[in-house]
C-alpha positions as CSV (number, residue, x, y, z in Angstrom):
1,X,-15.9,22.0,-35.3
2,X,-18.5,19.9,-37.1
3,X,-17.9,19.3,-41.1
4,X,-20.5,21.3,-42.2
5,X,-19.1,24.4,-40.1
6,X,-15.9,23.9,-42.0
7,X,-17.6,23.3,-45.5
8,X,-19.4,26.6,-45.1
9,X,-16.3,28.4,-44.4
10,X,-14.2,26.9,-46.6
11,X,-17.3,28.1,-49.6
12,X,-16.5,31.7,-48.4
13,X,-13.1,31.2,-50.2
14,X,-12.8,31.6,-53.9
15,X,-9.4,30.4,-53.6
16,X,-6.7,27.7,-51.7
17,X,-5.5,30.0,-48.9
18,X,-4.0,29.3,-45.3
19,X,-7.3,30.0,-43.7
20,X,-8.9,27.3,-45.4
21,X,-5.9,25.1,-45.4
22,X,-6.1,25.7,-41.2
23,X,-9.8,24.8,-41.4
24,X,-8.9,21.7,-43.1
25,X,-6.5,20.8,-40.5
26,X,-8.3,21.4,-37.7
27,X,-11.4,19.5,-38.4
28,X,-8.7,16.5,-39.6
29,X,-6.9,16.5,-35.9
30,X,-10.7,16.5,-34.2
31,X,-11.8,13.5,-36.8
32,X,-8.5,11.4,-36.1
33,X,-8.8,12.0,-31.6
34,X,-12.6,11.4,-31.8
35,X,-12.2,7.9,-33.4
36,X,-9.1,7.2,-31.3
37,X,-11.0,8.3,-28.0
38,X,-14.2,6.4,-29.5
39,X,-11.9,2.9,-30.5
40,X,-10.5,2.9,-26.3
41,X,-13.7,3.8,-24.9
42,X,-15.4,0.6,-27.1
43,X,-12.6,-1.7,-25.8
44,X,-11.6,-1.0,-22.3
45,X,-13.4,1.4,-20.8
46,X,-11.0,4.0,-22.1
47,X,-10.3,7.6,-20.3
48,X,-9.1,10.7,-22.1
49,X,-6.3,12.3,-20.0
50,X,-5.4,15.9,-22.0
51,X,-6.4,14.0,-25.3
52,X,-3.6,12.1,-27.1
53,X,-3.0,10.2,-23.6
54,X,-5.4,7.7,-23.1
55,X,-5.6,5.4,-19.9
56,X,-6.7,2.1,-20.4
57,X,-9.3,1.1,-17.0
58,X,-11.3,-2.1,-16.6
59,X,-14.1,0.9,-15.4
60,X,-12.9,1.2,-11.6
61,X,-10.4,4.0,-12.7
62,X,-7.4,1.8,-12.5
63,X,-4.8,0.5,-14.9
64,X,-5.0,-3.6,-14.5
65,X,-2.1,-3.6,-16.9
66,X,-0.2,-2.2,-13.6
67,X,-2.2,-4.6,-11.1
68,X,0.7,-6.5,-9.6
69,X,0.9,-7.6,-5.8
70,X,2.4,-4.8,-4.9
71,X,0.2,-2.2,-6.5
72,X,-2.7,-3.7,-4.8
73,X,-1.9,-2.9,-1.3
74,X,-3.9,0.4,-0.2
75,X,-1.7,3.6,0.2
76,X,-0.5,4.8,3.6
77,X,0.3,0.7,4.4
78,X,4.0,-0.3,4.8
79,X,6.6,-2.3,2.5
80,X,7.7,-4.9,4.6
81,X,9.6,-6.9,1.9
82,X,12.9,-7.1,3.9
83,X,11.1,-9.6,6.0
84,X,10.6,-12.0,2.9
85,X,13.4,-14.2,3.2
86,X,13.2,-14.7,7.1
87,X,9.5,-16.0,6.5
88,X,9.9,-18.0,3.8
89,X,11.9,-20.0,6.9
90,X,9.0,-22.2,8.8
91,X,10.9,-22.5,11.9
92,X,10.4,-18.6,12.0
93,X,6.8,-18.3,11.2
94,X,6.4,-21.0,14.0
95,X,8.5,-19.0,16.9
96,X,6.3,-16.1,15.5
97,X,3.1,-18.0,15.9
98,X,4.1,-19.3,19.3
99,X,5.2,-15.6,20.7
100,X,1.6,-14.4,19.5
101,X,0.0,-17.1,21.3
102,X,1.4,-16.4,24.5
103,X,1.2,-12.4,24.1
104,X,-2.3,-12.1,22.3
105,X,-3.4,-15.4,21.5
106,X,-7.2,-15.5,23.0
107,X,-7.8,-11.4,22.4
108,X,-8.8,-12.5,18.5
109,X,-7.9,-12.3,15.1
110,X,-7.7,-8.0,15.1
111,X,-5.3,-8.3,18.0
112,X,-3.6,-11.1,16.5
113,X,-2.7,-9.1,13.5
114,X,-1.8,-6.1,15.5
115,X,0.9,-8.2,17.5
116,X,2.5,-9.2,13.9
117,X,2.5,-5.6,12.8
118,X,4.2,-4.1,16.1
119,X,7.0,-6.8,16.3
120,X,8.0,-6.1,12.1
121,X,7.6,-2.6,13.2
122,X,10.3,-3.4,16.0
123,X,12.7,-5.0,14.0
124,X,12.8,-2.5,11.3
125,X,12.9,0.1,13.8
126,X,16.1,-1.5,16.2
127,X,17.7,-3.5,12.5
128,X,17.1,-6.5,13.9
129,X,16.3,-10.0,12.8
130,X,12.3,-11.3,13.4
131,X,14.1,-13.8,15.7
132,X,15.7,-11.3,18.0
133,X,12.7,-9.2,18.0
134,X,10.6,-12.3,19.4
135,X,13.2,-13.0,21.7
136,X,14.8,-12.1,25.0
137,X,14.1,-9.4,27.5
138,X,11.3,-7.3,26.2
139,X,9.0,-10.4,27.0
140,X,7.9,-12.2,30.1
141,X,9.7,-15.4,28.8
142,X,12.9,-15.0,26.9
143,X,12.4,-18.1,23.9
144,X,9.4,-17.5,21.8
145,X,8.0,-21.0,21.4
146,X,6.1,-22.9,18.8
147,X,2.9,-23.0,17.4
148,X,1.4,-23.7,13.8
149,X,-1.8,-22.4,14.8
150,X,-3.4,-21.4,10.9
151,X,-4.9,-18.2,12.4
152,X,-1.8,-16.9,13.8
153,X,-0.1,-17.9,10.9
154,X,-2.7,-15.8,8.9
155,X,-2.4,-12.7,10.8
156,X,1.3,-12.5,10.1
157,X,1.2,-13.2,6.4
158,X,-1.4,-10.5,6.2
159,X,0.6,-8.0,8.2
160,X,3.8,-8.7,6.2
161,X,2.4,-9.4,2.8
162,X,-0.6,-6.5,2.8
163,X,1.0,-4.1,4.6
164,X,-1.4,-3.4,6.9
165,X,-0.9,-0.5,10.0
166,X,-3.7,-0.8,12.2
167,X,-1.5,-0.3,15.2
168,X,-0.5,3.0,13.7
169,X,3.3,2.9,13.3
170,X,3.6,1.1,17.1
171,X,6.5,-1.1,18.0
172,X,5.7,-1.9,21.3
173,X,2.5,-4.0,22.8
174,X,1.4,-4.2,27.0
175,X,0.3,-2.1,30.0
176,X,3.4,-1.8,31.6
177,X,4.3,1.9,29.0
178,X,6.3,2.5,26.6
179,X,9.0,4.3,28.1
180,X,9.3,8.1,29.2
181,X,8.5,10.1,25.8
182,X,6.9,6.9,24.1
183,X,3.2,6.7,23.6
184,X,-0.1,5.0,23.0
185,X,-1.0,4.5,19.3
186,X,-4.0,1.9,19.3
187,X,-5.9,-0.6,21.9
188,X,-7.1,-3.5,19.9
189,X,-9.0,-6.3,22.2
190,X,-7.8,-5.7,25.3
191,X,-4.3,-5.3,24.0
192,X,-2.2,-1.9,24.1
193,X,0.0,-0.3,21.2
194,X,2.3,2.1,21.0
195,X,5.9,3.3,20.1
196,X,8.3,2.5,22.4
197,X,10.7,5.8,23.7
198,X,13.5,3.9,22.7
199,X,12.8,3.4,19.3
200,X,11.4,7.2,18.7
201,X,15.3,8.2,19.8
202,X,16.6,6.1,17.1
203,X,14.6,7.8,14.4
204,X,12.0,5.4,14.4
205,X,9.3,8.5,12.9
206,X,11.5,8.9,9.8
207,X,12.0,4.9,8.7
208,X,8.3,4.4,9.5
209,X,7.3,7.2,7.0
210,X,9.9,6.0,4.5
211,X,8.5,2.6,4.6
212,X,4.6,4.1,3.9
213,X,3.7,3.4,0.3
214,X,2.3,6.8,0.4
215,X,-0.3,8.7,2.0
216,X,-4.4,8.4,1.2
């Protein structure tokens, strides 16, 4: 309600009375959320959200008062932040590196990645240390290695640190199956992925979706 629509309704009364007195009042609230809505917009790109509740953005339609490391990772990727101590260790990222050489190491950076994803997936899936997931029988050879190739290194900072699920929720990697009732999730390079039987009977479906930040 503008003033003037107020002012000529307020004239029509010869006296103070609760009509004009709700005029007033109404035209006051509108004033005072105008200039507050007008005061965010001018500094931060403010949005009204059911007035009285305004969210700050930088003019993307997020709050960079919430931007942390965490909050920037895209929805639908997975928390792997029980991995953080074990590869803060170098001797880990190294047996990790060398296990990706030997496994994926020519197929390229996408496969690369995919490999670090699969194994973390493993782990969380069977409770087991990065170690013991890059070790023993599941592979051709039963020590990882070594490597401090940068790119490999990459690719399993980026899968642990971003999130990322390209392989789909797999936990196994090769051509030989994944075990009667396991199944194909991804083929990146030349490289398969899937989720091995073994971990589907131990409720692997219900950590993975736990683990999700959340669904796009």
């Amino acid at each position: 309600m503008s003033e003037k629509e107020v002012d000529d309704k307020v004239k029509n009364v010869d006296a103070p009375s609760p009509a004009a007195d709700s005029f007033r009042n109404e035209a006051a609230g509108d004033s005072q959320r105008n200039n507050r809505i007008s005061e965010m917009e001018g500094s931060k790109g403010g949005v009204p959200n059911d007035f009285g509740n305004i969210q700050l953005t930088d003019g993307s339609g997020t709050d960079p008062s919430k931007e942390t490391a965490d909050t920037k990772r895209q929805c639908g990727r997975i928390d792997r932040s029980q991995f953080d101590e074990q590869l803060k260790d170098p001797k880990v990222i190294a047996a990790f590196a060398g296990r990706m050489a030997t496994e994926v190491g020519g197929q390229g950076a996408a496969a690369q990645l995919a490999f670090a994803e699969e194994v973390m997936n493993r782990a969380a899936s069977r409770g087991q240390t990065l170690m013991q997931a890059l070790s023993g029988s599941y592979y051709p050879t039963p020590k990882p290695g070594s490597s401090n190739n940068p790119a490999f290194n990459a690719a399993i900072t980026k899968a642990w640190k971003d999130g990322t699920d390209t392989t789909h929720g797999a936990t196994g990697n090769g051509d030989a199956g994944f075990g009667k009732g396991g199944y194909e999730t991804a083929t990146i390079g030349r490289e398969k992925f899937g989720m091995e039987a073994v971990d589907l009977s131990k409720g692997w479906l219900k950590k993975y979706e736990k683990l999700k930040f959340g669904k796009c």
